[in-house]
C-alpha positions, 0 to 999 in steps of 0.5 A: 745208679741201680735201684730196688724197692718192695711193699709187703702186706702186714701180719696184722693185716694179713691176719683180719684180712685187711689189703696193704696199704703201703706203696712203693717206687723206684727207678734209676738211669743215668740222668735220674734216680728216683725213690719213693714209699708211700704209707697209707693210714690204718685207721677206720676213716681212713678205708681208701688210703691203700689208693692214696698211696698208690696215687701218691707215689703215681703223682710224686714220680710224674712231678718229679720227673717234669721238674727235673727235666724244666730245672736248669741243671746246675740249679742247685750246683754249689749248694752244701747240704741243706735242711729245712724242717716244718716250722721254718728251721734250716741247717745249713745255708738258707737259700730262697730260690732253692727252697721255693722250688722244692715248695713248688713241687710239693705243693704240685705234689699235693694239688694233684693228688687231691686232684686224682682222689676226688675224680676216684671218689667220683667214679667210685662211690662208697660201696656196700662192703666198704658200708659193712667195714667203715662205720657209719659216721664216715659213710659221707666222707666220699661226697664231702670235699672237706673230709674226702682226703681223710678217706685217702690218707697217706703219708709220703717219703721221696728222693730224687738223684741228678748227676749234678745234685740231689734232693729229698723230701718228706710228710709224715713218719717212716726214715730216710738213711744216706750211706757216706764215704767220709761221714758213714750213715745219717738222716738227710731228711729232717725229723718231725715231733710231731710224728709221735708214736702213732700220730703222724701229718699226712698229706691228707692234712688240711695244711699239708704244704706247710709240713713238708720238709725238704733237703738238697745238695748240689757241691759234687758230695754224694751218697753212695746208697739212699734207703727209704722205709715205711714205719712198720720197718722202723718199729720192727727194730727200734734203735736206728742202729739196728735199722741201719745193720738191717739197710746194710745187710741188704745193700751188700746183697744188693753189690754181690747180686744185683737188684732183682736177687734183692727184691726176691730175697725181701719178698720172704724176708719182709713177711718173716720181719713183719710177723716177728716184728711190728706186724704192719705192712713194710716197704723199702725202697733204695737208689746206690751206685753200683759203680762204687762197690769195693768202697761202700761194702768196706765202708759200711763194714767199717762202721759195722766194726766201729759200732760193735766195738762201742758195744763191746766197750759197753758190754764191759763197763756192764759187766764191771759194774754187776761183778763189782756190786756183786763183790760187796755183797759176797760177804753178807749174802748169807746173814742178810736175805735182802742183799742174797736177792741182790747178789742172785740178781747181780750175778744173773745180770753179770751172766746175761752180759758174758753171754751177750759179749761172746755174741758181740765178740763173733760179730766182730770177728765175722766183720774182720774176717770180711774186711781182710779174709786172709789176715784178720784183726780179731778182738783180744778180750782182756776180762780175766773171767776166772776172776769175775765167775762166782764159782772159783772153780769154773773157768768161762771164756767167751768162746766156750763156756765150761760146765761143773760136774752133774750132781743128781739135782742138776741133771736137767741143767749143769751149764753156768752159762744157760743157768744165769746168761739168759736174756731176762724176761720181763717177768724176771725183772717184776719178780725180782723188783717185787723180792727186793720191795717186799724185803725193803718194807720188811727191814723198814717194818722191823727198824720202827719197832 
C-alpha cells in the first residue's frame, strides 16, 4: 500500500488574505495505512479552525494508531460491509461489538481534541490581530468553555486500512470514494442531511459523538484505491461522477509515477482547480495498492468507457428530441413568429449536443485506445447527420464539421458548428424564455379580442 495527500490554499483566501484552513494526512506500511482531511469552518467565529484542523488529524492519527495496535487483529475478521449513519440507521449486519469500538475511538478522537485546543486557547490567548479581524461578540469565546470549540471548528474524514480489515469514519462534509474490482467506485461512508449547502456538523458540535458516522469491513474484500476530499473539491465539479474522473485521473498518475510525482503535480493543479472552481481550500488524501496496477488502471478505464457511453446514449435521445420538435415546426416557422423563436431555439440546442457528442465520442475513443493500444474497439455513430442539419446542403460528421460557402455577410463566422453548437450562456436561456412569454401573452392578448 502506497499513500499521498496535499492541502492548498483557496483562491478566495488567497485573494483576502486569509491562511488555509484545511489539513491533510497520510501514511502507509505494510501493517497500517492511514488517511486523513480535516476542514476547518470559514466563518468569522470560527478565526482558530486552521488550528483545529491541524490538531484534528494530530489527534485522529495517534488514536488510531493505538487503536489498531490494542485490537485483536481478527476483530473485525468476517464481518461484510457495514454502514452506520447518524441517527441509528445501519446497512448491512448490525454488530454491537464492532460499532461500540469505533464509538470509542470517536469518542477519543473528540475528548482529545478538546483536550488539545483548550490547553492551545490557554497558552495563547486572544491576540490583537485576531481582535481587529473577529468581531467583538466573539472575543470571549477563548475563555468560555461552552463556546471555546467554535472557535476551532473543523469537520474530520478518516480511513484506516489492516492487512486484515478496514474501516472509516466521517463528521461533516466533504466525500470519501472507494474504487472496487467487481463493484467499481462507491461511497463507503454514509451520507448526512444534515450536511447541506453550506451547513455541516462539526466536531466543534455540542453533541459531536452522536453525528459520526462509521463503516467497516473485515471478509477479505478490499479496495484497491480510497480518496478522500475536502468540500471545496466536491463543489469544483458538482456531480460525483465528475469528481470520480477527477480521482481517476489522479490514481493513474499515481500507478505510472509514484506518490511524490503526485503530490507535485497537485500542488499546481490543485491551485488552477481552486481558482477556476469553488475558490476554497482543497485537500485530498489517498491510500491505493500499488501491487494492483494492470488491474485498477483497467478497471477504472472500464468504468470511464461505461460512463461515457451512458452520455453518449443520452446525448442522443437529446438530439432526437430537438431535431424532432424542430421537424414540427419547420412547416409553420415562417407564418408563425412564436414557433420560428422555437424552432431557432431547437435548432441551437440540437447543435450544442452534436457538438457536445464529437466530445464524448473522442473521449471514448482515447479511453479505447487505452484499454487495447494496438486493436481498439472505437464508437461507430450511427446518427445520419446530413438527415438531421437543417441545411440540406451541409454535410456535418462528428469528426469534422463542414462549413457553407462565405457570403459577404458572413465572413467573420461561416461555421454551423460555431454558429449554433456553442454551449448557451445563461443569458441565452433568459433571453430565449423572455422571447417565447412575450410571444405567448401576445397570442393570448390577441385570442381574447
Amino acid at each position: 500500500m502506497k499513500g499521498f495527500n496535499k492541502t492548498c490554499q483557496g483562491a478566495s483566501h488567497i485573494k483576502s488574505n486569509k491562511v488555509c484552513q484545511d489539513c491533510s494526512f497520510s501514511e502507509s506500511t505494510p501493517e497500517l495505512s492511514i488517511a486523513l482531511v480535516s476542514d476547518g469552518h470559514g466563518g468569522e467565529r470560527y478565526y482558530r479552525s486552521h488550528i483545529g484542523s491541524e490538531l484534528a488529524c494530530e489527534v485522529s492519527s495517534d488514536l488510531i494508531r493505538i487503536f489498531v495496535r490494542q485490537m485483536p487483529s481478527d476483530f473485525f475478521v468476517g464481518a461484510p460491509l457495514t454502514q452506520y449513519g447518524v441517527n441509528g440507521e445501519c446497512c448491512g449486519q448490525p454488530s454491537k461489538k464492532h460499532i461500540d469500538a469505533l464509538r470509542q475511538l470517536g469518542n477519543s478522537i473528540i475528548a482529545k481534541w478538546r483536550e488539545k485546543i483548550e490547553a492551545h486557547a490557554k497558552e495563547n490567548p486572544i491576540s490583537a490581530e485576531e481582535m481587529s479581524m473577529v468581531p467583538e461578540e466573539y472575543h470571549r469565546d477563548l475563555t468560555d468553555k461552552n463556546r471555546l470549540a467554535k472557535v476551532y471548528g473543523c469537520t474530520l474524514i478518516g480511513y484506516v486500512q489492516t492487512p486484515s480489515y478496514w474501516f472509516g469514519f466521517q463528521i461533516g462534509d466533504g466525500k470519501c470514494f472507494s474504487f472496487h474490482q467487481e463493484t467499481g467506485p462507491k461511497e463507503p461512508i454514509m451520507w448526512d442531511d444534515a450536511c447541506f449547502l453550506n451547513k455541516t456538523t462539526s466536531l466543534c458540535d455540542s453533541y459531536a459523538s452522536e453525528k459520526i458516522r462509521y463503516s467497516f469491513q473485515g471478509d477479505g474484500d478490499f479496495p484497491f484505491a480510497v480518496f478522500l476530499g475536502s468540500d471545496g473539491l466536491d463543489d469544483s465539479f458538482g456531480e460525483d461522477k465528475n469528481l470520480i474522473n477527477f480521482y481517476i485521473q489522479v490514481l493513474k498518475l499515481a500507478y505510472k509515477s509514484g506518490p511524490k510525482n503526485v503530490e507535485n503535480v497537485l500542488s499546481s493543479d490543485l491551485s488552477i482547480l481552486s481558482k477556476r472552481g469553488s475558490q476554497d481550500d482543497m485537500s485530498i488524501s489517498a491510500i491505493y495498492d500499488d501491487t494492483k496496477a494492470d488491474i485498477a488502471i483497467r478497471n477504472i478505464t472500464e468504468w470511464q468507457l461505461s460512463t461515457t457511453l451512458g452520455e453518449l446514449n443520452q446525448n442522443k435521445a437529446r438530439i432526437h428530441k430537438f431535431h424532432k420538435e424542430r421537424k414540427s415546426l419547420e412547416d409553420v416557422k415562417t407564418t408563425n413568429t412564436k414557433a420560428a423563436i422555437d424552432y431557432e431555439y431547437a435548432v441551437k440546442e440540437m447543435m450544442a449536443a452534436i457538438e457536445n457528442r464529437k466530445r464524448l465520442i473522442q473521449r471514448y475513443n482515447d479511453l479505447a485506445k487505452e484499454l487495447d493500444e494496438n486493436n481498439p474497439v472505437l464508437f461507430n455513430d450511427d446518427i445520419p447527420y446530413e438527415k438531421v442539419i437543417p441545411q440540406p446542403s451541409v454535410t456535418i460528421t462528428p469528426e469534422e464539421p463542414a462549413t457553407e460557402p462565405k457570403s459577404s455577410s458572413e465572413k467573420k463566422d461561416s461555421s454551423v458548428i460555431s454558429q449554433y453548437g456553442r454551449l448557451r450562456r445563461p443569458r441565452d436561456r433568459r433571453g430565449n424564455k423572455l422571447k417565447r412569454k412575450f410571444f405567448k401573452n401576445k397570442i393570448k392578448r390577441k385570442n381574447r379580442r
